[in-house]
C-alpha positions, -999 to 999 in steps of 0.1 A, spaced: 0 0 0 26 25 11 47 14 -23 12 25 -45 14 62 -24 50 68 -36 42 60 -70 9 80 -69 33 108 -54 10 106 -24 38 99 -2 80 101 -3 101 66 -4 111 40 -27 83 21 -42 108 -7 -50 120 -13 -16 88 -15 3 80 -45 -25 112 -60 -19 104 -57 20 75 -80 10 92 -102 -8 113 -105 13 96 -117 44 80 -142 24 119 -153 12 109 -145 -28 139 -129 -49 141 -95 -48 134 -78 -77 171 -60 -93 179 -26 -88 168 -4 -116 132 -17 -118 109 6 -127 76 6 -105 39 12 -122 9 11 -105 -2 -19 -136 7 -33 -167 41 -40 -165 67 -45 -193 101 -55 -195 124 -37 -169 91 -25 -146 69 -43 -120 31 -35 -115 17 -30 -79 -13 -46 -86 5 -77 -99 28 -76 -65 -8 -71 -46 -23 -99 -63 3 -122 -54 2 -111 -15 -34 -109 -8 -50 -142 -32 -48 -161 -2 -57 -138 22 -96 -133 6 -86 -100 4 -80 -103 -36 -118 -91 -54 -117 -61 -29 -85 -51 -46 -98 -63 -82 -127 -45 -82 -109 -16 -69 -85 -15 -98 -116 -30 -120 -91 -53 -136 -111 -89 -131 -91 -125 -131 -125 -140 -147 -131 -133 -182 -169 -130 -181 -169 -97 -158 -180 -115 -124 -177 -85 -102 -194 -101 -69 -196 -130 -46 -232 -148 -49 -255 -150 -19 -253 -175 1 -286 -199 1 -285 -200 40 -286 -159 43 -317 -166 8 -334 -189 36 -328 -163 64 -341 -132 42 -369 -144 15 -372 -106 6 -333 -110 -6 -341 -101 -41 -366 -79 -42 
């Protein structure tokens, strides 16, 4: 997060050491000196924060919140939202109306 304020210019630092701090404490390479941060799409020589964010929060259930905040969807048909659960369907029979 603090990584996307520096490269928003929202905040002072080095974008590519606070992702390298992550990587870090979860003992992935560090990315090389020299590599240009964007906040997404990537090419050659740059890394995207929302590919870096992807990777930390997918496990976390933290991922569609961040997804839906960059509107950038891992599902090709556009699914934007989790489904209802049937037990809260059962709970609330006026769910849909």
């Amino acid at each position: 997060m603090k990584a996307e304020l520096v490269v928003r210019a929202s905040m002072a630092g080095d974008a590519l050491a606070l992702i390298n701090d992550v990587r870090g404490s979860h003992n992935v390479r560090a990315l090389p000196a020299g590599t240009t941060v964007v906040l997404k799409d990537a090419i050659a020589g740059q890394v995207g924060i929302y590919e870096e964010r992807d990777k930390e929060l997918f496990l976390r259930g933290l991922r569609l919140i961040d997804q839906r905040r960059f509107n950038s969807f891992h599902i090709s048909y556009g699914w934007k939202y989790f489904s209802t659960p049937l037990v809260e369907k059962v709970k609330n029979p006026d769910w849909n109306k």
